[in-house]
Structures are given as structure tokens and as C-alpha cells.
SEMI-421322 format. One record per residue (C-alpha): x, y, z. Coordinates in steps of 0.1 Angstrom, whole numbers, plus 5000, padded with zeros to 4 digits. Layout:
% SEMI-421322
XYZ;...
This chain:
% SEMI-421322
945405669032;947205359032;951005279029;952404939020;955504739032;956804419019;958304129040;958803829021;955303639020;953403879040;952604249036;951604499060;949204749051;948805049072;945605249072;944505559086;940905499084;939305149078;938905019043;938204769020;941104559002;940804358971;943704158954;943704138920;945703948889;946604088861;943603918843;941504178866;940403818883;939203868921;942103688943;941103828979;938504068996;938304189034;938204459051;940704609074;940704849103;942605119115;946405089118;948004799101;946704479086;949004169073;948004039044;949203659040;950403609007;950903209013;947803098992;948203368962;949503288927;953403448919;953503708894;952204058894;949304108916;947204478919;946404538955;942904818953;942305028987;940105248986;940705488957;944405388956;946105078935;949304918946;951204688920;953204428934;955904138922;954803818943;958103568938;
């Protein structure tokens, strides 16, 4: 499971187990991959495009608003 909070250019991902994040665009083009281990992982938003981006852990999809 995996919970995600939002603090301006960086995210924190929180995850019970470890997993495997992608970042997508809305074009379903492959942004970011890594993996990340129990507990929570930042995820540095610095060098991603703005708009709507799809955040895939696991079995679960997050859509986000980068500004």
C-alpha cells in the first residue's frame, strides 16, 4: 500500500512494502522508474514536465497536477 503527500516540488511516497514507481504523462510516455523501499521515499519533481502526470505503484495509480 502506498500513500502520497505533496510538498511543492517534491512528493513523499510512503510504502508499506517495497515497490516499483513509474511516472507517467498523459501521453502514457515513461518520465521516471525506480524502485523504493519500505517507509517513505521523495520523489524530486525538479526535472519533470508541468501538467498532469500519473504516478503507477504497484497495482495503484495516483494522478497528480505538477505547477
Amino acid at each position: 500500500m502506498a500513500s502520497v503527500e505533496k510538498q511543492r516540488q517534491v512528493f513523499i511516497i510512503a510504502t508499506t512494502t517495497p515497490a516499483f514507481l513509474q511516472i507517467f504523462d498523459v501521453y502514457g510516455r515513461v518520465l521516471s522508474k525506480q524502485d523504493m523501499s519500505v517507509g517513505q521515499n521523495t520523489i524530486n519533481l525538479a526535472d519533470l514536465p508541468t501538467g498532469m502526470l500519473i504516478f503507477v505503484v504497484g497495482d495503484q495509480r495516483y494522478k497528480v497536477l505538477r505547477e
